[in-house]
N, C-alpha and C positions, 0 to 999 in steps of 0.2 A: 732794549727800550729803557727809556729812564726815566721813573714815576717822580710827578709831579712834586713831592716832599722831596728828593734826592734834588731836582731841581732847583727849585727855592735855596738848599742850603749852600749849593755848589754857587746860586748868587750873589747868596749873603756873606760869602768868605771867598767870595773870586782871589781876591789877590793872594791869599794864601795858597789856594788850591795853585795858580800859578807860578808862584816863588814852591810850593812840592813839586810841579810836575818839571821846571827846569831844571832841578838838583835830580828828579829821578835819570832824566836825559843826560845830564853831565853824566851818570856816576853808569850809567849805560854805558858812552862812550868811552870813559876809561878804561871801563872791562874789557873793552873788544879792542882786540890786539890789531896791528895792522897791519895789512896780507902782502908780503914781498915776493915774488916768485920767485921761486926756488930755485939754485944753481942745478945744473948739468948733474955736478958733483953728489945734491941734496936727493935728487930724484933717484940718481942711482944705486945710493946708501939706503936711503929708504925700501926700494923694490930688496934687495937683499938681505935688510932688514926683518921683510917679511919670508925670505925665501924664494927668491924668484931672479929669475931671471931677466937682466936691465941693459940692451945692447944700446951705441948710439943712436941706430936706427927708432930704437924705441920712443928714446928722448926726443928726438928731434917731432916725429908723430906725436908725441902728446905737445910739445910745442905749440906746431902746427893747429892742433883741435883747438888749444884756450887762448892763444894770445891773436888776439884781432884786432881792429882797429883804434881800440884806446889801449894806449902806451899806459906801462904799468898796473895793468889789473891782468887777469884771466877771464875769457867771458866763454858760458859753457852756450850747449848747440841749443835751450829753449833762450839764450840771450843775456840767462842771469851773470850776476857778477860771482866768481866763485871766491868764497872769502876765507875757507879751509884745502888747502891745497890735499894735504892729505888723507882727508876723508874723501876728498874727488877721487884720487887716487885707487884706496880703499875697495869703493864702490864700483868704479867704473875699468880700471884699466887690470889691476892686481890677477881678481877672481879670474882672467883669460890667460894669463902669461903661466908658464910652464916654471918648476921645480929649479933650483938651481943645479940640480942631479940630473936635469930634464933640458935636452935642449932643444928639443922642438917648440915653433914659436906660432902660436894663431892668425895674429895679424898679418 
């Protein structure tokens, strides 16, 4: 909630407060990199990376799970758009796949 005094001043310097909040926006979106999905190649340097084990079959299933029907993004299973491939990765797929000394495979 925004007390009356906070109000008033955010009136009194409207235009200011709005020429900050669109350089804070601009300087947002510079920071954030822009998500390319990752080659065959990238996913499976990364799973090895970590230690693990990366077949085609792999690839192709996490495929299958994020790329849907908008070309160019990844969209995970509650809809969102994934905007770190490799923290998805991380999280969701890594912690199940087996040792690269290990060839038994979960999925």
């Amino acid at each position: 909630m925004i007390s009356e005094e906070t109000r008033k001043l955010i009136e009194e310097n409207e235009e200011l407060v709005e020429k900050n909040l669109r350089r804070w926006i601009t300087g947002c979106k510079k920071r954030m990199p822009a998500f390319t999905i990752p080659t065959d190649e990238e996913i499976t340097m990364y799973f090895n990376e970590r230690g693990k084990v990366c077949t085609s079959q792999t690839v192709k299933k996490i495929r299958n799970t994020y790329e849907g029907k908008v070309e160019g993004k990844w969209i995970d299973s509650n809809g969102k758009e994934v905007k770190n491939w490799k923290g998805k990765l991380d999280k969701v797929w890594i912690p199940y796949y087996p040792s690269l000394n290990n060839t038994y495979e979960r999925f």
